[in-house]
N, C-alpha and C positions, 0 to 999 in steps of 0.2 A: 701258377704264375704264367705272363701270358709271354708268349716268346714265339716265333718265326720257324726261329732256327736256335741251336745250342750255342750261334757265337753273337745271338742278337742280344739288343737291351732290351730289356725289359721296361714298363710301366713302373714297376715299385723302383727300380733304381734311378731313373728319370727323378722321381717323386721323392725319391729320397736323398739324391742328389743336392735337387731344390732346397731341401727341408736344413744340408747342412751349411750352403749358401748362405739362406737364409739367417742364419743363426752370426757369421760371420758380419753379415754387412745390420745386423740388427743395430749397432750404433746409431748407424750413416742416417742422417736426418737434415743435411745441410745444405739443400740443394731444394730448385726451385718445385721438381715434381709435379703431379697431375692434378691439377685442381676439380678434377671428376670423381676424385679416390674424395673427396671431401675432407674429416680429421688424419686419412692415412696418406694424402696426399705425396710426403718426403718421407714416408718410412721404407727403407730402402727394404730392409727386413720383410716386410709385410709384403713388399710385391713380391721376395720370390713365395714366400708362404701362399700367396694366393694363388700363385701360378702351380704351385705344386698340388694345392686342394682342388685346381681346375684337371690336372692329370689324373689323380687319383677319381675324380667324378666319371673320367672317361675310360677307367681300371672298371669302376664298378659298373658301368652299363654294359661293357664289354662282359663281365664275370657273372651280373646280378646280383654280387656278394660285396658285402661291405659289413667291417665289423665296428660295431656301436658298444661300448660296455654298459650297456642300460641296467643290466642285472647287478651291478658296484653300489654298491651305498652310497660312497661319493659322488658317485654319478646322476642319483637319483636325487641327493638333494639341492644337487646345480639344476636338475631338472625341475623339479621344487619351486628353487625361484624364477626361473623363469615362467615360470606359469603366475607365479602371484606378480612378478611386472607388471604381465599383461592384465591378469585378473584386475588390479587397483585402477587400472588406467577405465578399464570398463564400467568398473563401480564410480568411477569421475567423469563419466561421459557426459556429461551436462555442463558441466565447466569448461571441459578439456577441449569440447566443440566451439563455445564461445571466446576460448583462449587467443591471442595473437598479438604479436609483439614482432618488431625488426622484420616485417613481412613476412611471416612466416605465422602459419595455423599451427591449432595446437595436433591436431591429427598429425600432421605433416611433421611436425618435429616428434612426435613421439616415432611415427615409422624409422626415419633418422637414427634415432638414438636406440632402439631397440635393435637394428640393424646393425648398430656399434658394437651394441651389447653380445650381438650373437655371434660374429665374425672372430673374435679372440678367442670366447670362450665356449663355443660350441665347434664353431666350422673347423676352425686352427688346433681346438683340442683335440676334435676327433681326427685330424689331418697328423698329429704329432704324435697321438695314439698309436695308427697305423703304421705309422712306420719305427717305433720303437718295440713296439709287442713282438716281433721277431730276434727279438736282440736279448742276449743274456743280460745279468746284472754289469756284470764285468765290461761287454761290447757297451752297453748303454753308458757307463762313468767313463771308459774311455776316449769313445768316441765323441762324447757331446764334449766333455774337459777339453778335448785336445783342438777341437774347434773352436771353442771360448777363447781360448790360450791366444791362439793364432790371433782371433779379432784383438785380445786386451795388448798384444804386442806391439800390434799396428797401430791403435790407441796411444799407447804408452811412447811410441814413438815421437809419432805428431803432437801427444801434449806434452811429451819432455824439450821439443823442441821450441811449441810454442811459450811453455814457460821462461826458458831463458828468454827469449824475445821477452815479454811479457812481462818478468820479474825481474829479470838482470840486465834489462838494456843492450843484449847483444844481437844487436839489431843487425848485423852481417849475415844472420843463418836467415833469413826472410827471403834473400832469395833461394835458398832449400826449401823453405817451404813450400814455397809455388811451385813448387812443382809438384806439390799433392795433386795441382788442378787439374793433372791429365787423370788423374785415381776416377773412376766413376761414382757417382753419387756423394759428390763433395768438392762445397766451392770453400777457398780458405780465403775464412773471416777469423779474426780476431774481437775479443769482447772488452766493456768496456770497465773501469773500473779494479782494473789489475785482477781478473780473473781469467780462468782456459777453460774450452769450452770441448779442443780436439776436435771430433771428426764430426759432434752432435752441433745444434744450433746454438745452445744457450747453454748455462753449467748446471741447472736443475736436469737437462736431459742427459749431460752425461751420467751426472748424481744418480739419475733414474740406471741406467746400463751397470754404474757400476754396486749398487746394490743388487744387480740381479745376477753378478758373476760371482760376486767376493766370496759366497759358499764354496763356488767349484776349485775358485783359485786357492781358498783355505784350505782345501780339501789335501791339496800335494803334500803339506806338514804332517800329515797321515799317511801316505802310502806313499812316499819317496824317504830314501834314506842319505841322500846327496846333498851337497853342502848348498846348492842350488833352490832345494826345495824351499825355500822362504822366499825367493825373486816375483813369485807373484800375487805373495801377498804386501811384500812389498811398493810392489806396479799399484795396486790399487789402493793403497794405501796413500801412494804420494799424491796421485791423481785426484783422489778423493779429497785433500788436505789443499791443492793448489788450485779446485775448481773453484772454491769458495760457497759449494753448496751447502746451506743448514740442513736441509734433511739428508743427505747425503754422510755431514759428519758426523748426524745423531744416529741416525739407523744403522751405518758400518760401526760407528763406535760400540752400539748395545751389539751388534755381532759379535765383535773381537771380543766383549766381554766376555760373551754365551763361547765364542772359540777358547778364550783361554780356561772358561770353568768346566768346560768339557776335557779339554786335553790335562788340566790338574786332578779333574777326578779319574782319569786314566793312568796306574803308574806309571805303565810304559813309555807315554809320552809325556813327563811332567818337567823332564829335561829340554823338552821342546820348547815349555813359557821362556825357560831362560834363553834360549837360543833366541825366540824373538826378541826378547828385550835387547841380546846384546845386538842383532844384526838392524835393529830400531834407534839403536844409540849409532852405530857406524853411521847408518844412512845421514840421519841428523845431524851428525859432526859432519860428513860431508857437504850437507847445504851450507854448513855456518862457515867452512872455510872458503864457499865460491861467495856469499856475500852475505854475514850474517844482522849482518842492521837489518838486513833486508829481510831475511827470516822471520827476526823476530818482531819485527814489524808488520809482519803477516801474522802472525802467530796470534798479536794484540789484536788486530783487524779482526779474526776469526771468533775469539772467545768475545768481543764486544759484540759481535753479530746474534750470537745466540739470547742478548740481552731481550726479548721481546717487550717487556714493558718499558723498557725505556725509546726501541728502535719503532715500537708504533706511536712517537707520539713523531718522529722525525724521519720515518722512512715509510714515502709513498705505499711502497707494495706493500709491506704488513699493514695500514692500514687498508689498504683495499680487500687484503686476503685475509684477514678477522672481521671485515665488517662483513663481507659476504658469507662467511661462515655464522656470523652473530645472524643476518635475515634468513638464511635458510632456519635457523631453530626458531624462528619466530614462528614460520610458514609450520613446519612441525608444531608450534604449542596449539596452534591454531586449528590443524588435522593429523592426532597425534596417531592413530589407530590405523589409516591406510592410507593417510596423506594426499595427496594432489594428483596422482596419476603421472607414469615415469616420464621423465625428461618435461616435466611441467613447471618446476620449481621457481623457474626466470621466470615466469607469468606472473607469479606471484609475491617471489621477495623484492622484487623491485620497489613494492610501494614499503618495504621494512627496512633500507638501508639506513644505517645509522647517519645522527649526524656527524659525531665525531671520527667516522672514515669518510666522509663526504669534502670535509671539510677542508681546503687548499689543497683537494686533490682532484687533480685534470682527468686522470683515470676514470673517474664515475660520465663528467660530462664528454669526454671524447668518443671514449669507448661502451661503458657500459650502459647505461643512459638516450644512446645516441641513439634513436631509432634507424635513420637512415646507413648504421653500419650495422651489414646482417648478420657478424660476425658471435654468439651468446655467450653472457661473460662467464667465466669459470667460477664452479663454487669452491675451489682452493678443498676441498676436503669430500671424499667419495661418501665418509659417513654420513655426514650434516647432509649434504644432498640426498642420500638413502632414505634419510627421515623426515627428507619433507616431502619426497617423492613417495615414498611405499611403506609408508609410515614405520611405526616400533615391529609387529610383525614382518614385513618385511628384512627390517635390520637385523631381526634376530633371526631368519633363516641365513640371510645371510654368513653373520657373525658367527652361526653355527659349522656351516661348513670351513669357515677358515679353523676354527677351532680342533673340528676333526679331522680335516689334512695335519694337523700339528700332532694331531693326541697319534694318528696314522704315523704320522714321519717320527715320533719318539719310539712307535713299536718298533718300526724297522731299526733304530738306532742299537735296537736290546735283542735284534734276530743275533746268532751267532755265525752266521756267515759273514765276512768281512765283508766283500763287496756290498751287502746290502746294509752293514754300518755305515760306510761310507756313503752311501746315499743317502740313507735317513739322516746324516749328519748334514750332508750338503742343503736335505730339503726341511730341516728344523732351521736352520738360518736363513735360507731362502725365504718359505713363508714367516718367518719372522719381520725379516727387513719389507719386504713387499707387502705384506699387510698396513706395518708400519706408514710407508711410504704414498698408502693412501690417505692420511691423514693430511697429507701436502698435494694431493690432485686427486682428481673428480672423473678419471678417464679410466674404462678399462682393457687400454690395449698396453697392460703390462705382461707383456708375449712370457716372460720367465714364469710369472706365477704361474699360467696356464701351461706353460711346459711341465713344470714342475706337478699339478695335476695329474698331468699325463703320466707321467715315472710313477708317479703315485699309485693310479688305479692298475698300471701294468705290472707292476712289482706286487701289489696285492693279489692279482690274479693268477701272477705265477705261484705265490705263496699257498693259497688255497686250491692250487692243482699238484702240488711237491710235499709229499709225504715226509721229504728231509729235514723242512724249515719248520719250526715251532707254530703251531697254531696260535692267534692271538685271546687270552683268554679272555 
C-alpha cells in the first residue's frame, strides 16, 4: 500500500472513498451534465466511478500490480463475450463499413458502443473488484447496505415529498422542495402524468435504481431483529408503487415473491411473511386515510397500465417499444447465427418497422426516423438487440453467464456461513430483477449487476482459498 508517511492517505482509500460516493449519488441523473461523457453524460454515479478507475490506474503504474481475476470462470465467460462482440462485428465488415445513418459510420458507432460496452462491465468491474477483495464477507454487506440505505433515504425523502405535491395537491411543500436545488447533481423537476420521478430524470430511471437496491434493502428482514427492520423495504416498496414504473412493478413484485418464498422455506423467519403483511396493511391504511379516492384511483391507473394489449393500441410509447423490439427479430430472422455486427442493428431495423407502431405515432417521424437528429433510437429490450446484433451464439453466451451468476449466488445461498447467506440471498434477487429489467432497456450501464459480479467473483475466491467454507460440488 503506497503511503508517505503512517498518517498519509493512501491511493486505495482515495479510490475507495470514490467507489462509496459513487454508489450513493448513483441515482442522481437529473441534471444537465457533460455532453462529452456521451450516454454517461448525467450519471452522477458514473463520474465518481470513473474518477476513481482513474486513481486506481495511477495505484497501478506506481505499484505495476493490478489484480484482474482472469483465472474465475465468471470472469472468463464475460471475457468470452467480449471477444465474440468484436469477433461478429468482424465477420460483418463488409456491411458494417457500408453502414450509415443519422451521420454517423457504422465503424464509428460500433467503437461507441463497444466502449459502452467495456466501461461498466470491464473497467468499473474490475475498479469495484479491487476495492472489495480486501473486505470480509461481513465488511462487504455492511458496508455497501449502509451506503445504499443512506442514498434510498435521501430518495425516499424527495419522492415522499414530491408525492404529496404530486398525488395530494399539497402544493405548499414545493417550496421545500427547492431547495433540493442547492444538493449537487439534481435540478427539481416534477413529471408529468401523476407520477415521481425523485432525484432520477424520469420514473423508468428511478424504477431502474430501485430494482438494484430492493435486495439489499430486503436483506435487513434477515439479519435485524428490530421492529424497524421492515422500513426499507417499505421505502421501496412505496416508491416503487408511486413512480408508476411497469418494469419496476413487475421485477420488484417477482422479487418480493422470490423474498417471501425464501423466508417461508426458512422456519425461522416464516413469522417474518406475516409481519410484512401486517406492516403492508399499516402503511396502506395510512395512505387511504391521507386520501383514499386518491389511492385507489392510482391503484386502478396501475393495474390498467400493465394491460399491454390493450395499452398498445392507445399508448404512444408501447407502441413504439414493441414495434422496435418486433424489427430487431426481424433483423435476427434475417441473420440468425452472428447477426449484423454490435451496435449495427439501427442500420438495419429501420427498414422493418411495423406499420401498426408507425401508425399516428410522431415518435418514429420525430425522433426515430429523422435522420437530421443524431440522437439512435432505443431497441426497448437488450435481448432482441443481442439477436440481431451477435446473433443466437452470441445470446447464449451471454444468457449463459447470467445463468451462472444465478446457479453461483444459490450456492452461496446454501454455504453455511451466514454472512455469505446473506449475500447469495441479496445477489439471487439482484440478478434476478436486473436481468429482468433488461427486457425493458437496451443499455448496459446497469452499475448494480456489475457490482454484484464483483461480490460474486470475490466471494468465490475467498471460498476456494478457505478450507472452512464448503466447496462447491
Amino acid at each position: 500500500m503506497l503511503k508517505t508517511s503512517t498518517n498519509s492517505i493512501t491511493l486505495r482509500q482515495i479510490y475507495t472513498l470514490l467507489f462509496m460516493v459513487g454508489w450513493f449519488f448513483f441515482p442522481f441523473n437529473d441534471f444537465e451534465g457533460v455532453e462529452a461523457f456521451g450516454e454517461y453524460k448525467n450519471e452522477a454515479g458514473a463520474f465518481f466511478f470513473m474518477a476513481g478507475c482513474f486513481v486506481l490506474g495511477i495505484e497501478v503504474l506506481l505499484s505495476g500490480k493490478i489484480l484482474i481475476p482472469y483465472r474465475n470462470k465468471l470472469f472468463q465467460i464475460l471475457l468470452l463475450f467480449f471477444v465474440w462482440c468484436f469477433l461478429t462485428t468482424l465477420l460483418n465488415y463488409a456491411t458494417v463499413t457500408e453502414n450509415y445513418f443519422k451521420h454517423t459510420s457504422g465503424v464509428y458507432r460500433f467503437f461507441r458502443q463497444y466502449v459502452s460496452l467495456l466501461i461498466p462491465s470491464l473497467f468499473f468491474l474490475i475498479f469495484f473488484f479491487n476495492v472489495i477483495r480486501v473486505w470480509t464477507a461481513e465488511q462487504l454487506l455492511l458496508k455497501i447496505r449502509k451506503v445504499l440505505l443512506i442514498s434510498l433515504l435521501f430518495v425516499f425523502v424527495y419522492g415522499f415529498i414530491e408525492t404529496l405535491i404530486v398525488f395530494f395537491n399539497i402544493n405548499i411543500l414545493r417550496n421545500i422542495l427547492s431547495l433540493f436545488e442547492y444538493f449537487p447533481f439534481l435540478n427539481v423537476n416534477y413529471m408529468i402524468n401523476g407520477r415521481i420521478s425523485s432525484v432520477a430524470y424520469e420514473a423508468p430511471s428511478l424504477g431502474n435504481y430501485l430494482i438494484t437496491v430492493s435486495g439489499w434493502m430486503f436483506s435487513y428482514i434477515l439479519t435485524s431483529k428490530n421492529r424497524y427492520r421492515f422500513i426499507p423495504t417499505l421505502m421501496v416498496l412505496f416508491l416503487t408503487f408511486f413512480s408508476g414504473s411497469r418494469t419496476a412493478l413487475i421485477n420488484i413484485g417477482i422479487q418480493v415473491i422470490i423474498l417471501l418464498s425464501i423466508l417461508y422455506s426458512m422456519p425461522h423467519y416464516r413469522k417474518n411473511v406475516i409481519s410484512i403483511f401486517k406492516y403492508g396493511f399499516i402503511a396502506i391504511g395510512f395512505l387511504l386515510l391521507m386520501n383514499g379516492e386518491k389511492v385507489i384511483q392510482a391503484v386502478d391507473e396501475k393495474v390498467e397500465s400493465l394491460n399491454f394489449s390493450k395499452n398498445l393500441k392507445n399508448n404512444i410509447s408501447n407502441q413504439s417499444r414493441f414495434g422496435m423490439q418486433y424489427a430487431s427479430l426481424q433483423v435476427f430472422k434475417e441473420n440468425p447465427i452472428i447477426g449484423v455486427g454490435f451496435g449495427q442493428e439501427t442500420y438495419h431495423k429501420r427498414f422493418h418497422y411495423p406499420g401498426w407502431a408507425k401508425k399516428n405515432n410522431w415518435e418514429f417521424k420525430v425522433m426515430y426516423q429523422n435522420n437530421s437528429l443524431r440522437s439512435f433510437p432505443t431497441a426497448y429490450n437488450m435481448y432482441t438487440r443481442l439477436l440481431a446484433e451477435i446473433g443466437i451464439v452470441g445470446v447464449f453466451i451471454f444468457l449463459f453467464f447470467i445463468f451462472y451468476c444465478i446457479k453461483k449466488s444459490i450456492f452461496l445461498f446454501k454455504v453455511c456461513n451466514l454472512n455469505y447467506k446473506i449475500l447469495g440471498f441479496i445477489l439471487i434477487l439482484s440478478f434476478t430483477g436486473l436481468s429482468l429489467n433488461w427486457m425493458q432497456t437496451d443499455f448496459f450501464r446497469q452499475y448494480g449487476f456489475w457490482l454484484c459480479v464483483a461480490i460474486l467473483i470475490s466471494l468465490l475466491n475467498k471460498i476456494s482459498e478457505s478450507p472452512i467454507v464448503e466447496q462447491s460440488p
